[in-house]
C-alpha positions in Angstrom: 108.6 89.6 45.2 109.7 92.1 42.4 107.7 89.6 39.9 104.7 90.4 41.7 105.3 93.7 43.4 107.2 96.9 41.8 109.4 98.6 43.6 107.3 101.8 42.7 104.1 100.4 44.4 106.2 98.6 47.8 107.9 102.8 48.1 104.7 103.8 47.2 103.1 102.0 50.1 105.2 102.1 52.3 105.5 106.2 51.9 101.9 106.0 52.7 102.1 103.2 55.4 104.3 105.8 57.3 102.7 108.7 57.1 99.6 107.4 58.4 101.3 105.2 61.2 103.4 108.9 62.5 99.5 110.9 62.5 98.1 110.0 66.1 94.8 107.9 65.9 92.7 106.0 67.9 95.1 103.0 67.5 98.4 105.1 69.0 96.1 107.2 71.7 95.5 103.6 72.7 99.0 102.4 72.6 99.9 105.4 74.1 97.8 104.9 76.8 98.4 101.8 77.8 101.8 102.1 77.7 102.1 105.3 79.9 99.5 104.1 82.4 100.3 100.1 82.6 103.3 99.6 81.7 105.3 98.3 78.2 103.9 94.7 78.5 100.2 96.5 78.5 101.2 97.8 75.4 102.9 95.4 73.7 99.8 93.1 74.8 98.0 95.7 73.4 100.0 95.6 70.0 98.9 92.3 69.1 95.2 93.1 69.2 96.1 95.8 66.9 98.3 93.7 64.8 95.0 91.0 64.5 92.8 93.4 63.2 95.2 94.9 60.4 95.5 91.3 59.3 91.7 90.7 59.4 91.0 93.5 57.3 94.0 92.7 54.8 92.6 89.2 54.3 88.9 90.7 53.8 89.8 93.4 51.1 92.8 91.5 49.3 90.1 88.1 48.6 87.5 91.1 47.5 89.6 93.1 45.2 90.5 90.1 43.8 87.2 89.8 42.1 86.1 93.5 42.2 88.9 95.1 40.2 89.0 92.4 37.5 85.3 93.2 37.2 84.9 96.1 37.5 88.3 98.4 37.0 86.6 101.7 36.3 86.4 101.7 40.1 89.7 102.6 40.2 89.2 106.2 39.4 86.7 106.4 42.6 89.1 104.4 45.0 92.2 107.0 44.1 89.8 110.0 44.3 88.8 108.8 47.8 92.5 107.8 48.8 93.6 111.3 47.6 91.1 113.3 49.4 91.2 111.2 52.7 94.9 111.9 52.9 94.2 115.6 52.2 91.0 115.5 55.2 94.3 113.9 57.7 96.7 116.5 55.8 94.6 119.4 57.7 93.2 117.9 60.5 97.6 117.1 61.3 98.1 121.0 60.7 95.2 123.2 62.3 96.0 124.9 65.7 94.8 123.3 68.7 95.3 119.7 68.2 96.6 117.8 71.2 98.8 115.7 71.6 98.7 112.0 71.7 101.7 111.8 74.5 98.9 113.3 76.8 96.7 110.5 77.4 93.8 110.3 79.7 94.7 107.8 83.0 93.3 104.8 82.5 92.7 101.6 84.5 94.6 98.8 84.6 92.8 95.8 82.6 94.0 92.0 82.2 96.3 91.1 79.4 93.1 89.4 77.9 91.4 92.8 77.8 94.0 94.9 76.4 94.5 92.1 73.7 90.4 92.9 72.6 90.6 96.6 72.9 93.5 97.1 70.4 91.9 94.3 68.0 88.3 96.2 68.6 90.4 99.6 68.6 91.7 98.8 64.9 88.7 97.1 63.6 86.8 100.4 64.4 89.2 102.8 63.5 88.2 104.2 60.4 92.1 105.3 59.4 92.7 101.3 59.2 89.6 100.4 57.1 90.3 103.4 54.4 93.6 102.0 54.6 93.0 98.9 53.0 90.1 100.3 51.1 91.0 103.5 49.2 94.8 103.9 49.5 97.0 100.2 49.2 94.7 99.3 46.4 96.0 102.3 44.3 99.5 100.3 44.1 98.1 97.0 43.0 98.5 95.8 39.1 95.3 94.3 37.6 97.0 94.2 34.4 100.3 91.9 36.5 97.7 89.4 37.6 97.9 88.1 41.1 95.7 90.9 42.5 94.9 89.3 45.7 98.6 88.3 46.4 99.9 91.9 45.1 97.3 93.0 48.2 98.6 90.7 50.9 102.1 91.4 50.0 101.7 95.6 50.0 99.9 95.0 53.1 102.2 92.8 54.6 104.6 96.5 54.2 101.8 98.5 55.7 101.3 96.1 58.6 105.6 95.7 58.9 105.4 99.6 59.2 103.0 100.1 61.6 103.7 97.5 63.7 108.0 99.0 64.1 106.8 102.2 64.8 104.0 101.1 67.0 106.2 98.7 68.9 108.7 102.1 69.2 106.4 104.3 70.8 105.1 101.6 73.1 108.6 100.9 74.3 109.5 105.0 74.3 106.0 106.4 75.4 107.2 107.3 78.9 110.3 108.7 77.9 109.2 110.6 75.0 105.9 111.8 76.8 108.2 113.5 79.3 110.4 115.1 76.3 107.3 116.4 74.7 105.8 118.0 78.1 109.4 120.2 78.2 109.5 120.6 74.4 105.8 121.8 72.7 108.1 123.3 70.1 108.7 119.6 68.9 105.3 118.7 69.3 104.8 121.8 67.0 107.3 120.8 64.2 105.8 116.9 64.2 102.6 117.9 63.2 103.3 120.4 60.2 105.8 118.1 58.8 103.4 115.0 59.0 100.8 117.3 57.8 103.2 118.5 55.0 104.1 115.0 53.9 100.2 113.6 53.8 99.3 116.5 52.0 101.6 116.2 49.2 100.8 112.4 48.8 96.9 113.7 48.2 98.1 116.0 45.1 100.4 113.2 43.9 97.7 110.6 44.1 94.9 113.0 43.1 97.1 114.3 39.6 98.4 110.6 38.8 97.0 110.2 35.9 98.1 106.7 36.1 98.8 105.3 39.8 99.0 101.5 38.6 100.7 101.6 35.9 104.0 99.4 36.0 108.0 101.4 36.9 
């Protein structure tokens, strides 16, 4: 892998991977839900919608920047701009007062295993967090100059998708328990959110000031 892949772009991605995975979304409300309401096979059920769509999208953008970088690589300066000040838009939204919290999901009713399977595929195919993902932010740690651009994306996403499915598959098999800790604890809750919305916001000014995010450790 470390022909294709530094180890500066896999920590690179996978820094990124986790900070976007631990800032609640449409894919962990969902999760969440399920998981609280139906029961840990809902969720895991659910997980494997979710996992489908991150692989949809990773197969769709790695074939395309496969041809789009090598034609056009001033894009590169547009893709990190937008990766940088996405991260900084999640970097606030994580930090200003009166967020809520993700471990307090709305009841919901219970659904065949067929159903929760398409909702978390449908969840992640229209969650916008997952398609800037692939779009703006794993693309900053490819190598045109290393060749193998689309395998360089399927390989970085492969972390992204390794990372978000452990901590995914976590909170589905914790919700109930840590929903309860949370209710007790908003203090906790607190902390979560300004060091999730500490870490995002420093990976925006490193990716913003990089003046070169591809180049080779």
């Amino acid at each position: 892998m470390n022909d294709v892949i530094t180890v500066t772009s896999f920590l690179g991605v996978a820094a990124v991977a986790l900070g976007m995975v631990l800032t609640p979304g449409p894919n962990m409300m969902y999760l969440v839900s399920r998981s609280i309401t139906q029961g840990r096979r809902a969720g895991i059920v659910s997980l494997g919608g979710v996992a489908l769509g991150f692989l949809i999208y990773l197969t769709a953008t790695s074939l395309g920047l496969a041809a789009v970088f090598v034609a056009v690589p001033e894009l590169y300066l547009t893709v990190k701009l937008a990766g940088a000040a996405y991260l900084a838009w999640l970097a606030f939204k994580t930090l200003r007062p009166g967020g809520t919290s993700v471990f307090e999901p709305h009841p919901l009713a219970a659904d065949s295993p067929r159903r929760l399977f398409t909702m978390g595929l449908m969840t992640n195919l229209l969650n916008p967090k997952a398609a800037l993902m692939y779009l703006s932010l794993i693309p900053q740690f490819i190598h045109p100059d290393a060749g193998h651009v689309a395998l360089q994306g399927f390989l970085l996403g492969a972390v992204q998708i390794l990372i978000s499915m452990t901590v995914n598959l976590t909170l589905v098999l914790a919700a109930g328990t840590v929903a309860l800790f949370l209710t007790k604890r908003p203090a906790w809750l607190r902390l979560q959110r300004y060091l999730m919305g500490t870490v995002l916001g420093a990976l925006a000014v490193k990716l913003a000031t990089d003046r070169a995010p591809t180049a080779a450790s």
